[in-house]
PAMAR-748938 format. One record per residue (C-alpha): residue in three letters; x, y, z. Coordinates in steps of 0.1 Angstrom, whole numbers, plus 5000, padded with zeros to 4 digits. Each point is the difference from the previous one (the first is absolute). Example, Ala and Ser with C-alpha at 12.3 -4.5 7.8 and 13.67 -1.06 7.14 Angstrom:
REM residues 2
PT   residuo     xx     yy     zz
PT       ALA   5123   4955   5078
PT       SER   5014   5034   4993
//
This chain:
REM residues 320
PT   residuo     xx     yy     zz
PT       UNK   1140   2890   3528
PT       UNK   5012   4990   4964
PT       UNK   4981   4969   4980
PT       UNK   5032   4984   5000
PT       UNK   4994   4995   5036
PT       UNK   4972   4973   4993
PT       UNK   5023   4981   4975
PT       UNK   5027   4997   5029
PT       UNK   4977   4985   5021
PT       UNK   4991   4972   4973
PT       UNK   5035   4997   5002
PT       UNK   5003   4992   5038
PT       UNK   4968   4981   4997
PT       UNK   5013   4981   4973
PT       UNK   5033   4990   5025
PT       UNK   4980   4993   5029
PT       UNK   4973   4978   4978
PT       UNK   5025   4983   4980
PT       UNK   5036   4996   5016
PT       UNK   5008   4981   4976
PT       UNK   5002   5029   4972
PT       UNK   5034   5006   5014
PT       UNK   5012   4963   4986
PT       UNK   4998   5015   4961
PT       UNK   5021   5027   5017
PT       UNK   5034   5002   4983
PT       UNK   5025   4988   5029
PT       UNK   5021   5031   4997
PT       UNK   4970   5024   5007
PT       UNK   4991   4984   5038
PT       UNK   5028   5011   5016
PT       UNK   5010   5016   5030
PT       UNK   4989   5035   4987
PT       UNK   4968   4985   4984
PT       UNK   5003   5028   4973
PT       UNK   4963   4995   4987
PT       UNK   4988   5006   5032
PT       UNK   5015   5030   5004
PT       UNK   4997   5012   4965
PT       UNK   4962   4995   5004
PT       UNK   4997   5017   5035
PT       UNK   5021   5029   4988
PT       UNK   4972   5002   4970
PT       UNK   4978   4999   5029
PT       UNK   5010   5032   5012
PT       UNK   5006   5015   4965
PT       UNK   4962   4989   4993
PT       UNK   4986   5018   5032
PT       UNK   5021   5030   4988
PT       UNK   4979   5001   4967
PT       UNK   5034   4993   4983
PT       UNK   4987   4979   4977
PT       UNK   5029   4996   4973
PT       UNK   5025   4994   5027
PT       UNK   4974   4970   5016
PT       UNK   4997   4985   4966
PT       UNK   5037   5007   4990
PT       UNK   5012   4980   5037
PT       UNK   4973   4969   4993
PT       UNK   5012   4996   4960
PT       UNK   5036   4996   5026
PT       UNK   4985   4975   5022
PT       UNK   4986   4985   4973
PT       UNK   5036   4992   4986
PT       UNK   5011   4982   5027
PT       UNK   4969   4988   5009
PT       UNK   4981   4991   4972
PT       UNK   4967   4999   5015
PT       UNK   4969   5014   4982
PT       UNK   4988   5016   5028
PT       UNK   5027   5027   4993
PT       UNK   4988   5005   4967
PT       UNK   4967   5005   5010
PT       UNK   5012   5026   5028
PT       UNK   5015   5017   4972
PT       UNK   4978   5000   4976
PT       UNK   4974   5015   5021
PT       UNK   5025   5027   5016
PT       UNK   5007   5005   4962
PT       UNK   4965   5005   4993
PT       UNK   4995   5023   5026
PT       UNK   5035   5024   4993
PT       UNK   4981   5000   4964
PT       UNK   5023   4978   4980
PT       UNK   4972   4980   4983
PT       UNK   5024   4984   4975
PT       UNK   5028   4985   5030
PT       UNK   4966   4993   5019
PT       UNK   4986   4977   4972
PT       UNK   5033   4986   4994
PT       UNK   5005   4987   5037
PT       UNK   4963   4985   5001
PT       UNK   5007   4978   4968
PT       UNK   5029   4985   5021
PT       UNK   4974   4997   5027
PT       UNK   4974   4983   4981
PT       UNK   5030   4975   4978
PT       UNK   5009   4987   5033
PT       UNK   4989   4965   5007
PT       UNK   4982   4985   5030
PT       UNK   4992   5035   5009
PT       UNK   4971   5003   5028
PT       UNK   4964   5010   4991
PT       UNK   4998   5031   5018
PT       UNK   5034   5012   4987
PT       UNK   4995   4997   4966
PT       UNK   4967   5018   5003
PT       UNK   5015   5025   5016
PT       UNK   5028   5001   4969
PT       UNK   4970   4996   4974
PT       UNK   4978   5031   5014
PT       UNK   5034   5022   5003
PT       UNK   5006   4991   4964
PT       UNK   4965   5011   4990
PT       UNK   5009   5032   5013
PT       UNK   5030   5008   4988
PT       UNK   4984   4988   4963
PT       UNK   4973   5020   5002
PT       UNK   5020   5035   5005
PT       UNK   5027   4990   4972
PT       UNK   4983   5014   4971
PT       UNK   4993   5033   5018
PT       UNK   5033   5001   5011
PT       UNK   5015   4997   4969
PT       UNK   4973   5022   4984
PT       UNK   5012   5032   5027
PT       UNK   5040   4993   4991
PT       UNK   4993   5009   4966
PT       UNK   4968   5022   5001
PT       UNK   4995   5040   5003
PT       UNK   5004   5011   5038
PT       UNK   4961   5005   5001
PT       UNK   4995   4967   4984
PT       UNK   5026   4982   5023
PT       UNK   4983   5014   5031
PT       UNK   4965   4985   4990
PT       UNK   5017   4968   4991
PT       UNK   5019   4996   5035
PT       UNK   4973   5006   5014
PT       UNK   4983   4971   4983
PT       UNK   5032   4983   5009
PT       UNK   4995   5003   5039
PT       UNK   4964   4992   4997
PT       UNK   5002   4967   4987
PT       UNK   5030   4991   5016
PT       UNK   4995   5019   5036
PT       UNK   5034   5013   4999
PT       UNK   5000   5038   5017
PT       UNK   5033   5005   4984
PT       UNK   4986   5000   4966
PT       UNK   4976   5030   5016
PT       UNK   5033   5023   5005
PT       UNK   5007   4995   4965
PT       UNK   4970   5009   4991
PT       UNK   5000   5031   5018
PT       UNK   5036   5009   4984
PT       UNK   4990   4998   4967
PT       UNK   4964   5020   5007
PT       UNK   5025   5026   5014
PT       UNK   5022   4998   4973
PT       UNK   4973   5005   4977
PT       UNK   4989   5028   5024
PT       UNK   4967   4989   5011
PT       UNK   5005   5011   5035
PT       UNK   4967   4994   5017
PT       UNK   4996   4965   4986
PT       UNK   5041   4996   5011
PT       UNK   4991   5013   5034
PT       UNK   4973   4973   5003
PT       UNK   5020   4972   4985
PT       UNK   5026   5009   5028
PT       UNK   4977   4999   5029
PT       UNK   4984   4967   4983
PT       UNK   5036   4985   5006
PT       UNK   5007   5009   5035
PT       UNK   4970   4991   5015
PT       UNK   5012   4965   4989
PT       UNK   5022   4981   5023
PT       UNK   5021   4981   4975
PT       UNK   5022   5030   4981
PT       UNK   5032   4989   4999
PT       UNK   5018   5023   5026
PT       UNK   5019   5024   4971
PT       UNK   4969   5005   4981
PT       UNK   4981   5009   5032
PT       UNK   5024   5029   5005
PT       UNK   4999   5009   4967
PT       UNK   4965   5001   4996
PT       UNK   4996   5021   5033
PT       UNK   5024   5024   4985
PT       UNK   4980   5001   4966
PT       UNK   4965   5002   5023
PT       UNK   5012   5031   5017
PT       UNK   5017   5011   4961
PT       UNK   4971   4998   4983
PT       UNK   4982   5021   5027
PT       UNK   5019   5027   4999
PT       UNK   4991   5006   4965
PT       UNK   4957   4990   5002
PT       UNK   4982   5031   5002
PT       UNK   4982   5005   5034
PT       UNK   4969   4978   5002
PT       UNK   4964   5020   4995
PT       UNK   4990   5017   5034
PT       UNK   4979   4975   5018
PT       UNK   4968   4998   5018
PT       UNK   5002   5030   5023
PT       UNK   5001   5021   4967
PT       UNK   4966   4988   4998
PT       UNK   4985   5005   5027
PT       UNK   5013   5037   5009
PT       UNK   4982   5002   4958
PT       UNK   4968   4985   5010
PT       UNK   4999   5023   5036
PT       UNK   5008   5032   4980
PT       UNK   4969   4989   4972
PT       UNK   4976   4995   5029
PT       UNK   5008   5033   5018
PT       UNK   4998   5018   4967
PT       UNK   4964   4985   4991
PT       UNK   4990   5011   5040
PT       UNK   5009   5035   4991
PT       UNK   4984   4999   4966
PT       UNK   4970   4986   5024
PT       UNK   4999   5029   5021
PT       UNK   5009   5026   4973
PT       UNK   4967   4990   4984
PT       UNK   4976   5002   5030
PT       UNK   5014   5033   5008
PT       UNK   4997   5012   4965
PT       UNK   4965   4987   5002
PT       UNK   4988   5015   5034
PT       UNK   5016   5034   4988
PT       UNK   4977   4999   4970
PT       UNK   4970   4992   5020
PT       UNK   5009   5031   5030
PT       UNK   5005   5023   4966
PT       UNK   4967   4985   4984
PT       UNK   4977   5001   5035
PT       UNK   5016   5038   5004
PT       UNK   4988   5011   4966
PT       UNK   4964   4991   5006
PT       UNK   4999   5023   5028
PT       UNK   4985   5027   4979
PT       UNK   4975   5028   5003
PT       UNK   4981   5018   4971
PT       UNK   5027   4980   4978
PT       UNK   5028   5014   5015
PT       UNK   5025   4973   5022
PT       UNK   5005   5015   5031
PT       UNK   5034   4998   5018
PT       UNK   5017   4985   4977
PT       UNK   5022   5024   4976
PT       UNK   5006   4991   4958
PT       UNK   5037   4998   5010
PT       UNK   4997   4975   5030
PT       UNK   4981   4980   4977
PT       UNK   5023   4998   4981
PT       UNK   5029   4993   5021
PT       UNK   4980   4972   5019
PT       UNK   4992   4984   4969
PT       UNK   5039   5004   4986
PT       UNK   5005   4977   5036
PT       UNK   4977   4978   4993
PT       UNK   5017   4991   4966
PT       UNK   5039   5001   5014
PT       UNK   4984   4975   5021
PT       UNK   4986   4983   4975
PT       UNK   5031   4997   4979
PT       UNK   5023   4988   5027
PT       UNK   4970   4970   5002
PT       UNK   5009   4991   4971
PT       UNK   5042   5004   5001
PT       UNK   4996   4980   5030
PT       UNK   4980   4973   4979
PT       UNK   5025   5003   4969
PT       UNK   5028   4995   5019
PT       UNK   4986   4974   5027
PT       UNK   4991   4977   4967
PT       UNK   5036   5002   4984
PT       UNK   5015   4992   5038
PT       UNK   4976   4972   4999
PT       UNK   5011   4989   4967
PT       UNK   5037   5005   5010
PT       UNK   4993   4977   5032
PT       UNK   4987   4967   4980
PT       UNK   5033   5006   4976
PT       UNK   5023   4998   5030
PT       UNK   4978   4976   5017
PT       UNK   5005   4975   4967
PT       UNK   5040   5009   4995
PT       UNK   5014   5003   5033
PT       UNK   5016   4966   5013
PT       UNK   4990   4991   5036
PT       UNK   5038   5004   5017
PT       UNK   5028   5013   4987
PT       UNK   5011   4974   4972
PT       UNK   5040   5005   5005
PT       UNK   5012   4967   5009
PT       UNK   5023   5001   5033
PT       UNK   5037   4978   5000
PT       UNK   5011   4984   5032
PT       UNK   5035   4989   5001
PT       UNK   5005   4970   5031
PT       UNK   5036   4990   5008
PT       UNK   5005   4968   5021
PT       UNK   5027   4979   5006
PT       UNK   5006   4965   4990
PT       UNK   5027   4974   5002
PT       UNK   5016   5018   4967
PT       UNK   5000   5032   5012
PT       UNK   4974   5031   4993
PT       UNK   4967   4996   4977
PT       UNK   4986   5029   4990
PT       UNK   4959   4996   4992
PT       UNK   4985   5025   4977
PT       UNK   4962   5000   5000
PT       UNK   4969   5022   4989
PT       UNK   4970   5001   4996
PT       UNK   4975   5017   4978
//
């Protein structure tokens, strides 16, 4: 549901508290038809749709045949919210000229004109700025006004400037909002799932690891074993050669002696391929360990049609 929804209910309040707004009415707006009311329902609608610009383009009409601030303030803050920072301010200083205007609605006006003040400079600063500069000032735009729409910009211009990973997370930054005005959600779902296309794959993740760290351990138990049968080989060869008589070894021929002792040192070498290669595994493991996200860091788009009173929204949403 649309922000503009809370300013037509200060509306209705505003009737139902104080019947007697209708007697500044101009007589030709309380007709039969009762235009404003309609006008303002039909921004109703409009607002729920995240069509912002059409909410605060129907309220500007109430507003001229019912020249009640409470319009203006409904548009200003659908203006603020479509991104418009410059119509938004514009309807808030109507707000806030208005005499005899309640408490609660002109602090309402006043903290919605904060807003929109704060983001002007960095909105004029990403018109007229580099794409890469624009993106970090819309950015800086949305943050200090919390405006999402200013967040698709954002992520236009980082793709323009073709920063694709930061675009990508810009993009996801916007859906997971649930103000975007209903074109820029589509479009930044589009750009989301454009951008993606073109980021390489993300690093393998965790289960690289792991199978790393397995292979390292099994290759230091072999480099284990390979040494304590080196070793025990040695110590048969050794214990056979002091089975001597008159200085003479007995059973035990010059070339088996040497072939046991040739085993003995494959053995021994494989100990220490085994502990060579079960180090640089080990190494490799803490590497992946440190650089591998958790989950796969792709965002995913949903897209949510319902139906409303105007006909079909479409909801684009992500998450990151």
């Amino acid at each position: 549901m649309g922000r503009v929804v809370l300013a037509r209910l200060l509306v209705v309040l505003a009737w139902v508290a104080a019947p007697e707004v209708w007697a500044a009415v101009p007589a030709e707006a309380s007709g039969d038809h009762d235009e404003p009311h309609d006008l303002a329902d039909m921004a109703l609608v409009a607002g729920q749709a995240h069509r912002y610009g059409e909410a605060a383009a129907l309220l500007d009409r109430a507003f001229e045949v019912a020249p009640h601030p409470l319009y203006r303030l409904g548009a200003g803050e659908a203006y603020l919210d479509e991104g418009d920072v410059d119509l938004a301010a514009a309807r808030l200083r109507d707000v806030l000229e208005a005499t005899d205007l309640p408490a609660a609605t002109r602090a309402r006006a006043h903290g919605l004109l904060v807003r929109a003040n704060a983001a002007a400079p960095f909105v004029a600063k990403a018109r007229a700025a580099s794409p890469a500069t624009a993106a970090a000032a819309w950015e800086d735009a949305s943050e200090a006004a919390d405006v999402g729409a200013f967040l698709v910009q954002a992520a236009a211009a980082w793709e323009t400037a073709r920063r694709f990973e930061r675009a990508a997370d810009t993009y996801a930054r916007a859906l997971a909002r649930d103000d975007l005005p209903a074109d820029l959600a589509l479009n930044a779902a589009a750009g989301l799932t454009r951008v993606r296309a073109v980021i390489p794959p993300p690093p393998p993740g965790h289960t690289a690891a792991w199978i790393t760290t397995g292979t390292a351990a099994a290759a230091l138990v072999f480099a284990g074993g390979a040494l304590i049968v080196s070793d025990q080989l040695r110590a048969d060869l050794d214990d056979d050669l002091q089975n001597t008589a008159d200085g003479v070894v007995i059973g035990v021929t010059r070339a088996d002696a040497q072939r046991r002792a040739g085993l003995a040192d494959s053995w021994q070498t494989a100990a220490w391929i085994g502990l060579g290669t079960a180090a640089v595994l080990a190494v490799t493991s803490l590497v992946l360990f440190e650089v591998a996200p958790d989950e796969d860091a792709r965002s995913a788009v949903q897209l949510r049609a319902t139906a409303s009173p105007d006909g079909l929204v479409i909801f684009a949403g992500g998450s990151l």
